[in-house]
N, C-alpha and C positions, 0 to 999 in steps of 0.2 A: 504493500500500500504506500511505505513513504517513497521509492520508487516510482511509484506513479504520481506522486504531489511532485517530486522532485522534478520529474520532464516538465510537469503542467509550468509548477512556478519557471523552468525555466526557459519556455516559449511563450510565458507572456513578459519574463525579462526581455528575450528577444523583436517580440512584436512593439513593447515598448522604445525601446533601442532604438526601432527601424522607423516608429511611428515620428521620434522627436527629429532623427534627419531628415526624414519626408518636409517636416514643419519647417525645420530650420533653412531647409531649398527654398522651399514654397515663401518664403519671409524673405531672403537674399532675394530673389527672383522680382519679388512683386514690388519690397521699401529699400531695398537695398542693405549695405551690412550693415551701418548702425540700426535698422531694425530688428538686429542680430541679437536676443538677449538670452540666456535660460529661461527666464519666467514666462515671459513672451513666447519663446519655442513648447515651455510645458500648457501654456494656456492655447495655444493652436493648434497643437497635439490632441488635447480634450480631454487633460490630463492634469494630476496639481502640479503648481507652479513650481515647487520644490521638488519634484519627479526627477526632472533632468540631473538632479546634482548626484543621484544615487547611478548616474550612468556615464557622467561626463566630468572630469575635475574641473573643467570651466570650458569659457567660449570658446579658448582658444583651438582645445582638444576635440570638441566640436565640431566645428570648419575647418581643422584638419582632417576629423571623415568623410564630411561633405566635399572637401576637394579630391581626397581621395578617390571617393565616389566619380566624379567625374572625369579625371584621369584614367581609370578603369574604363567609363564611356566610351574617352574619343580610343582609345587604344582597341575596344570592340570594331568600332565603326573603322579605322585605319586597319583592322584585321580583316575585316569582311571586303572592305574595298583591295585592297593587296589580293587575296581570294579569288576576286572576282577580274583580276588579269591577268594579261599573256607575257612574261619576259620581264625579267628583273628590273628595266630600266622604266616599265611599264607599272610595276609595281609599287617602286617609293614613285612615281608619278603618283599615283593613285592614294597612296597613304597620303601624301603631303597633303592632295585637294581633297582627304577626310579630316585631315588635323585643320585647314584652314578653313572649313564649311562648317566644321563644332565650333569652333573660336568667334567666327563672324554670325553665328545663327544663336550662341549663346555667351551673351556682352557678360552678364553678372556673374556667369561662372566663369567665364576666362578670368576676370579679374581678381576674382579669388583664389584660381588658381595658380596663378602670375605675381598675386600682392602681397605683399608685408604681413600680413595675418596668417600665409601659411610657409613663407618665406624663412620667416624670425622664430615659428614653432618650433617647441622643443620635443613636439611629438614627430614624431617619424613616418606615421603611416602615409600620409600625402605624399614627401620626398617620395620616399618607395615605392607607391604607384606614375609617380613623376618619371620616376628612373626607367621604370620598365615603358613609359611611352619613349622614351628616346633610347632606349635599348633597341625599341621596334627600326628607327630610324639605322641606327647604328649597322643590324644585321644586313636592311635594304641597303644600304650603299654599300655593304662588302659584299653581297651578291654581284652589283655592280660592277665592282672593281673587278673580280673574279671573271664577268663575263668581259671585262676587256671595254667596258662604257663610260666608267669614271677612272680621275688619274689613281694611281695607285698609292695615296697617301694614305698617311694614318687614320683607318676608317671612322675611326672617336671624332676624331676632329673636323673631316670634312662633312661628318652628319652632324656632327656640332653647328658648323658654318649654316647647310641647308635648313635646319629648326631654326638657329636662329634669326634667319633671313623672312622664312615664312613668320617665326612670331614678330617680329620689330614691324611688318608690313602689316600685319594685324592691328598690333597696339596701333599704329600711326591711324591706321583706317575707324579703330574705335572710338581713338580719341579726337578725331576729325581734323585730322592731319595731314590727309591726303592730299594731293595739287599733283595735276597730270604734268604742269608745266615743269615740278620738280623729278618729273620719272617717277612721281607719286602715284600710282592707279589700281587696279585690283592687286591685291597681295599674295593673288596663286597666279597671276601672269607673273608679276616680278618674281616671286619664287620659281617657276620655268624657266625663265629668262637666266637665272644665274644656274641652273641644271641643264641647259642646253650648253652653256659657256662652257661648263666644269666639262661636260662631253663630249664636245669638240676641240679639247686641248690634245 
């Protein structure tokens, strides 16, 4: 019998959990992050306000899952589009314009996942889904390199350059920075533009 309390209580720990990131998306999403609070996330939940703290040591730990969360996302969506093409050079094509269509389609989670709230955490879980999206980038271009389509440099680095080419064109596009007169214009043409250069060297 306490076996069977034990699962119960511990899939509505879980259901709880899941409910208060649901809330705390749906809060970033709709007022942005200083909407951002436990009490606020436990009263949107439908749940007490003191709820979140028996799950979360504070906000910070918090919006490190929910970025987490969405790192996990684009890293889906950049796996299914890779998937769904022919030839390596074809493939980080296709992951990039999955990583730049999440960023440009979702402004409040990019910045979250880009900003100082999960940047300066001292929780880890974010990095570590962070990691494994530029791990994806990482592999694509040493398939690359391999098939003889990019230069053969340090794969780290030149899938370093291609993220951060694709996010800096992003941020510049979210934060309305863009001027075509500055070669400023969609951020997965200029992300091309510098993967066509890299593979015609």
């Amino acid at each position: 019998m306490s076996r069977t309390r034990d699962k119960v209580a511990s899939r509505e720990r879980g259901d709880t959990r899941g409910a208060l990131i649901r809330a705390a998306a749906g809060l970033l999403e709709e007022r942005g992050m200083t909407a951002v609070t436990l009490r606020a996330v436990g009263e949107r939940a439908g749940i007490s306000r003191q709820a979140p703290y028996r799950h979360f040591a504070d906000k910070e730990e918090l919006l490190s899952v929910v970025a987490a969360g969405y790192f996990e996302q684009v890293g889906e969506k950049m796996a299914g589009a890779a998937g769904a093409a022919d030839g390596s050079f074809e493939r980080l094509d296709a992951m990039t314009a999955a990583y730049v269509g999440f960023a440009l389609e979702n402004p409040a989670r990019t910045r979250l996942m880009f900003g100082p709230e999960v940047k300066g955490s001292a929780y880890p879980v974010a990095h570590e889904a962070a990691r494994a999206v530029h791990e994806r980038f990482v592999r694509a271009v040493a398939d690359c390199q391999e098939a003889g389509l990019l230069p053969g440099e340090d794969p780290v680095e030149l899938a370093a350059l291609v993220y951060a080419t694709a996010h800096g064109a992003v941020d510049l596009t979210l934060s309305g920075h863009t001027e075509k007169a500055k070669g400023l214009g969609d951020p997965l043409a200029l992300t091309r533009r510098l993967l066509a250069y890299l593979g015609a060297r």
